[in-house]
N, C-alpha and C positions, 0 to 999 in steps of 0.2 A: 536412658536405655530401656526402663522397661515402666512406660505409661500406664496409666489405670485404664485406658482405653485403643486401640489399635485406630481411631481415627476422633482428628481432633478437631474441630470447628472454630478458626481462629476470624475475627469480624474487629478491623483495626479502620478509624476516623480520625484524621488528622484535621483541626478545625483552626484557621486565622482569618486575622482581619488584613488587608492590602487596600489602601486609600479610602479606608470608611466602608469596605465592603466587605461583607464577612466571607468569607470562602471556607468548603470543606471536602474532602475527598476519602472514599471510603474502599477498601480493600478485603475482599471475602476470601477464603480459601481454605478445600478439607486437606488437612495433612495427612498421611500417611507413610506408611513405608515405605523407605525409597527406592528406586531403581536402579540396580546393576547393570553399567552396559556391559560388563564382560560375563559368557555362557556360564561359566563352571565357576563366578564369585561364590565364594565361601564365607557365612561370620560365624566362626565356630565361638563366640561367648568368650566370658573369661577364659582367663588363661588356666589350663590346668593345674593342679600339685604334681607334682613329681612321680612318674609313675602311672598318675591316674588316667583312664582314656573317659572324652569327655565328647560325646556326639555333638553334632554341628548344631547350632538353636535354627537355623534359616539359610536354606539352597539360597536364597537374596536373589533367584533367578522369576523374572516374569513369565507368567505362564503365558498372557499375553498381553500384550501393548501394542494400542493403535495413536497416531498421532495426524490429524489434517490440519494444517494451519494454512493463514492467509495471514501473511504481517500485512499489507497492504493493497488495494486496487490502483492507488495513486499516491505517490508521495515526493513533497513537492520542498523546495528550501530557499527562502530567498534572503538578500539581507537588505540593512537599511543603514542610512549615514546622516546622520542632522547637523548641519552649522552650527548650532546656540546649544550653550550649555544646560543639561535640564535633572538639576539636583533632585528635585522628586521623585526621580527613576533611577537614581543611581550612578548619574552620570555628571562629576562637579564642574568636568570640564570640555568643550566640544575637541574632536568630534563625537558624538553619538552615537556607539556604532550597536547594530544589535541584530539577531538573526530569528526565522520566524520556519517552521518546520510543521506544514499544516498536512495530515496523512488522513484520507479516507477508505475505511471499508476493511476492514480486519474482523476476522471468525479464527474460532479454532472446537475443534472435534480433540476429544484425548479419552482414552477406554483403559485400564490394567487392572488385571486380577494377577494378583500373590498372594504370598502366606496369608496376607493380612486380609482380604478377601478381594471384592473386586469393586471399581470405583469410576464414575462417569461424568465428565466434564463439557459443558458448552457455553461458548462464551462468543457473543456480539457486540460491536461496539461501530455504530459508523462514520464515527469524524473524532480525530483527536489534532487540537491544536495548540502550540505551543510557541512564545515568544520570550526571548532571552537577550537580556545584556551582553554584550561582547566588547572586547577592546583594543582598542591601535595598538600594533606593535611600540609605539612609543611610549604607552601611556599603562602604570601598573594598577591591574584590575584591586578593589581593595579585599581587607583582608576577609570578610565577610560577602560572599556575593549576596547581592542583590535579588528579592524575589521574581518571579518570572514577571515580564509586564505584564504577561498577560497568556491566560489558556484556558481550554475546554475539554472535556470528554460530551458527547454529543450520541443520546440513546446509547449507552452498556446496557445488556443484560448477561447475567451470570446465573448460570444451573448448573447443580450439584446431585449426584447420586452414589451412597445414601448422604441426607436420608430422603430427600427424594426421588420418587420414580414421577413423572409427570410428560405431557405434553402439550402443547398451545401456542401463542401466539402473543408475542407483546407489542401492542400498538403504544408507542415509547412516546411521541412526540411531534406535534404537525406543524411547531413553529420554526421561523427561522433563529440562528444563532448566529454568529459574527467573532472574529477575532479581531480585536479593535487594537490600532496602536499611540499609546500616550504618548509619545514624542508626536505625533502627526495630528495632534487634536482628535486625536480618536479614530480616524480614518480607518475604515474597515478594510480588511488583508485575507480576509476569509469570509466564504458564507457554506452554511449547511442547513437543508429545507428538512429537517424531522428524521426518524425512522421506523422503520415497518419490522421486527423477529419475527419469523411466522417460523411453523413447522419444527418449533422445540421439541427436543424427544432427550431424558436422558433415561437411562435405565440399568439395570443392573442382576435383573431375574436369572437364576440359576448358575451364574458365575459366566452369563453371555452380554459384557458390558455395552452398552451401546452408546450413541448421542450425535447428534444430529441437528442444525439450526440453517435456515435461512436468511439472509436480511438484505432490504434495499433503501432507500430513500424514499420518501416517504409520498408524495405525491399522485397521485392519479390522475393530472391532467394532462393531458398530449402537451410537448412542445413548451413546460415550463422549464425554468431555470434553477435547479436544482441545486448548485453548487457552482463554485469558485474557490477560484485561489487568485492574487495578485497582488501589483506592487505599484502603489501609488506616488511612488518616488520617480516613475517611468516618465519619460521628457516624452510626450503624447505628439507633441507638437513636431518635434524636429523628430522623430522614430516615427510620422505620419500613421498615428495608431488611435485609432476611434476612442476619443476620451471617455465616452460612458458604458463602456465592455471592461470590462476585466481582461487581465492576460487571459487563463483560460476558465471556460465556466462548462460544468456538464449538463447537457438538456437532454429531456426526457423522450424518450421514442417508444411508443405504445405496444409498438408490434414484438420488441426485441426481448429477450432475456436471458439476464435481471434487466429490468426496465433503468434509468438512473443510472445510481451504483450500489451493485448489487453483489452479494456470492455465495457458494453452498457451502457447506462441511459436512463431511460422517463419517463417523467411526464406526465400526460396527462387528459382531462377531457373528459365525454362525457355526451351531454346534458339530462335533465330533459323528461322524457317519455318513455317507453318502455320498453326492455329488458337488453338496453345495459347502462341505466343512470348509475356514476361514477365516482370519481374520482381515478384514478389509477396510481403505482409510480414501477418501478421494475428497477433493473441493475443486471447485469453479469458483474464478473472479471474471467481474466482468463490468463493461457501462456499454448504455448503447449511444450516448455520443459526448466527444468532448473538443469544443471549439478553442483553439488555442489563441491566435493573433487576429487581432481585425484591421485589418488596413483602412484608412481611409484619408480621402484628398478631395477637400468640395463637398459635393453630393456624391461623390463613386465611392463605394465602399465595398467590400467583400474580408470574409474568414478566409487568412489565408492558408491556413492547416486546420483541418479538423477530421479527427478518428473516431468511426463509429464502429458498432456492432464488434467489440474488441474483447475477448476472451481468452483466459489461460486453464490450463486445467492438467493435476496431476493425480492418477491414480494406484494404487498398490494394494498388493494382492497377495497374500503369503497362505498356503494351504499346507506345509511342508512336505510338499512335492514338487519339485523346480521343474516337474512338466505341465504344470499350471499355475504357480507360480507368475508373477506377474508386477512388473512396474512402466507405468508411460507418464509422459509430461510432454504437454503442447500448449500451443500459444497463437493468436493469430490476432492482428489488426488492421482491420481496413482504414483506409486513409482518403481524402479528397484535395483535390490542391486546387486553389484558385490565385490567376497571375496575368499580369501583363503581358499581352502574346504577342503586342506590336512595337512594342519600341521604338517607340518614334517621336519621344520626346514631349508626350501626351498620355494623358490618361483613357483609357478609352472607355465607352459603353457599359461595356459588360466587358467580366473577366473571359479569358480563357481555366480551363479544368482540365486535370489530368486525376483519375484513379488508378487505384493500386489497395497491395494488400503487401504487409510483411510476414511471416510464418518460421515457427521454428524449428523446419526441415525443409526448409529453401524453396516450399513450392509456392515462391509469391507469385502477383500478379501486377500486371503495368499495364493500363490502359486495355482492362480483359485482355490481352495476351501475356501466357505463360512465361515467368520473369526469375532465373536462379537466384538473382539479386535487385530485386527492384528499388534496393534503397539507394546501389550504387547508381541505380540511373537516374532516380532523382537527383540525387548529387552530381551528375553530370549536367542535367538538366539546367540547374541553380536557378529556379524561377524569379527574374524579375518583380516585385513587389512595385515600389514606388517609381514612375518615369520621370525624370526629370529634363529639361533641354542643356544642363549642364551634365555629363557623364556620370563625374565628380558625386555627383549627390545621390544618383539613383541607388536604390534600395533593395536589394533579393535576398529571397530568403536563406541563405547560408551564407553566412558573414567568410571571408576570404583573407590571410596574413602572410605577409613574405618570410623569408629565414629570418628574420631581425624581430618579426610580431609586429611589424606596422600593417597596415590594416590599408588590404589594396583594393576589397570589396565590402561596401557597407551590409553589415546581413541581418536579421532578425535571431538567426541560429548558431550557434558555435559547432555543433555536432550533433549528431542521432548515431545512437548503438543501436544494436539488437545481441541479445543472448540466443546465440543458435544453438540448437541441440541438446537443450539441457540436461541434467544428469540422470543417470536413472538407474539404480542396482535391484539384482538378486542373486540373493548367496545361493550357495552350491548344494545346499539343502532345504530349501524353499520354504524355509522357516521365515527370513527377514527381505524386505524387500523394503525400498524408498525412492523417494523422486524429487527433484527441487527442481525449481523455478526463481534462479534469484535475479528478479526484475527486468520481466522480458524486453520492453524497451528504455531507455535511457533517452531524454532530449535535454540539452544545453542548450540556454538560450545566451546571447551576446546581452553586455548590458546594454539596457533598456533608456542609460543616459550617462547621456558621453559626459557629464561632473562628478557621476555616479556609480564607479565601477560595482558597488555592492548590488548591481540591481540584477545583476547576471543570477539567472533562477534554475536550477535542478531540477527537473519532475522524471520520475521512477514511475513506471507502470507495472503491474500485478508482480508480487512475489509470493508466490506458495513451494508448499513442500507437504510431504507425508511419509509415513514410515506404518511400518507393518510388521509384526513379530509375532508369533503363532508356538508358542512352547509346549505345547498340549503332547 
């Protein structure tokens, strides 16, 4: 309860060995005094003597607190199933079940000054991957699990103020990395090409906390291959799906930003008087392209989904005056679709294309013209993928199930959400304001091999949020 110092600098490394390889993971973080969500929290100290009146030690209220987070630009979950039993993982007896949860592109901004004074957080990180044992409902997992197969953190950086004030740029890492899976001979399930922090800022001068970071992937070249995610358990042949792509992989577009995958944060205060008083919290997530499915039969091959120039972005604004005052949160993804426009029992030439944009105030678009739901029309549309001259076998991309769940159109997809309208408050005294973003589109894909129900894959697009609290 009562420290020899009001902030404490805790640096914890957990170090083992997993199949002859040493591994180690290390965790920073300045502690402080913590945060009351309720206005009028009180810690008035011991408890008094009887009689005696004993002042409060700490209002325990923030003067202020800013928060921008990006839990992720993409996050992705698939699983896997092996026939042969493989004791060195943790599995004595098949099947082999295990699930693989690979997320890129997470920032976070956080600012607070209290009693204890005031404290600036930024933290980057652009690939975090993870693979874990799982197990059949028949089979009891043991009594110690098993360590992961397999995981990465991929360029973190972490800034702190105090005690530092600084600002710069961490050029982390230009190689590739990979999530490999030991039940598969190693077969790669992830890839991430480096990362870039630029535009670090934390600070803390006169009790106007700040922090601020950028990051992208790491690349400079037009038109490389940045990133993937995928499941090589995927029956290529019978899903007529280009065996050397990946399910989806992000490439790079010069012109766009964040180039890759990329996103902002900032926290920031600005002082008491004027026009500009506030405390203010926003981030941007973003890629400029990510190719999902490739179809191919022969030599005809085409991407049959792919989303570019895709961004979310929330911002908040608390001045405590709720006539400027301020919270938004938006989100938008264009999309390209490439399909078989003949049906005829033939693959043809070249694909047909259809674009569109989804948005999260309805104002998409279908083929440049204005669309309140262009998702529903895609899904009317159900684009044709593979032709076959038997009905039976053709392939579109939104898989199709009668009441019973039999399966009356072969599809690549199970469903696509969108989060319309997402949240956004300000209180009634313009003091706190926030906005979320939780995961503006959702795609399900069908699995990917009809032995293989595990192969069915989750990918989540941009989730952010921020908060803004101005107590001054």
């Amino acid at each position: 309860d009562m420290p020899a110092a009001t902030l404490m600098d805790v640096n914890v490394t957990v170090g083992w060995t997993q199949h002859g390889k040493a591994r180690s993971f290390s965790l920073r973080a300045i502690l402080g005094e913590r945060k009351f969500s309720a206005t009028g929290a009180v810690d008035a100290g011991p408890s008094p003597t009887a009689g005696a009146s004993t002042a409060p030690v700490s209002t325990g209220v923030a003067k202020i607190h800013g928060n921008a987070v990006i839990d992720y630009v993409a996050d992705v979950k698939t699983g896997y199933s092996v026939g042969t039993a493989q004791p060195a993982t943790g599995c004595p007896v098949a099947p082999c079940k295990s699930e693989a949860t690979m997320t890129y592109g997470m920032s976070e901004s956080t600012i607070n000054t209290e009693d204890a004074g005031s404290t600036a957080d930024q933290t980057n990180t652009v690939a975090q991957f993870r693979m874990v044992r799982t197990y059949a409902s028949n089979q009891a997992p043991p009594p110690t699990p098993p360590p992961d197969l397999d995981s990465l953190t991929k360029s973190a950086s972490v800034k702190h103020a105090p005690p530092y004030s600084l600002t710069g740029t961490d050029q982390l890492s230009a190689t590739m990395e990979y999530l490999d899976h030991p039940d598969l001979a190693g077969a790669d399930q992830a890839m991430v090409f480096g990362g870039w922090n630029s535009n670090l800022l934390v600070d803390t001068s006169n009790e106007l906390p700040q922090a601020e970071g950028t990051f992208r992937t790491y690349s400079s070249t037009s038109g490389v291959q940045e990133a993937y995610f995928t499941n090589t358990l995927t029956d290529y042949a019978g899903m007529r799906l280009d065996s050397t792509q990946p399910i989806g992989f992000f490439g790079k577009v010069t012109s766009y930003n964040p180039p890759g995958i990329g996103s902002y944060t900032d926290a920031n205060t600005y002082p008491l008087g004027g026009t500009s008083r506030a405390v203010e919290t926003k981030a941007l997530a973003g890629f400029a392209q990510m190719n999902l499915l490739r179809f191919k039969n022969g030599n005809r091959a085409w991407t049959a989904l792919a989303f570019t120039a895709s961004n979310a972005s929330v911002n908040c604004k608390s001045t405590a005056n709720p006539a400027t005052a301020s919270a938004t949160a938006s989100w938008t993804v264009n999309w390209v679709l490439s399909y078989d426009g003949t049906n005829n029992g033939a693959t043809p030439n070249g694909p047909a294309q259809a674009i569109g944009s989804w948005t999260s105030n309805n104002t998409d678009h279908y083929n440049t013209n204005p669309s309140a739901d262009s998702l529903a029309q895609l899904k009317a549309l159900n684009p044709l993928q593979y032709d076959d001259t038997n009905n039976a076998n053709d392939i579109y991309l939104f898989e199709k199930r009668d009441a019973s769940g039999n399966i009356t159109q072969k599809g690549y997809i199970q469903d696509i959400s969108l989060l319309r309208n997402p949240t956004t408050s300000v209180s009634s005294d313009g003091r706190t304001t926030s906005a979320s973003i939780d995961g503006a589109v959702r795609i399900d894909t069908a699995a990917l091999s009809s032995t293989v129900p595990e192969t069915q894959t989750s990918i989540s697009l941009m989730k952010t949020s921020c908060e803004a609290v101005d107590n001054r």
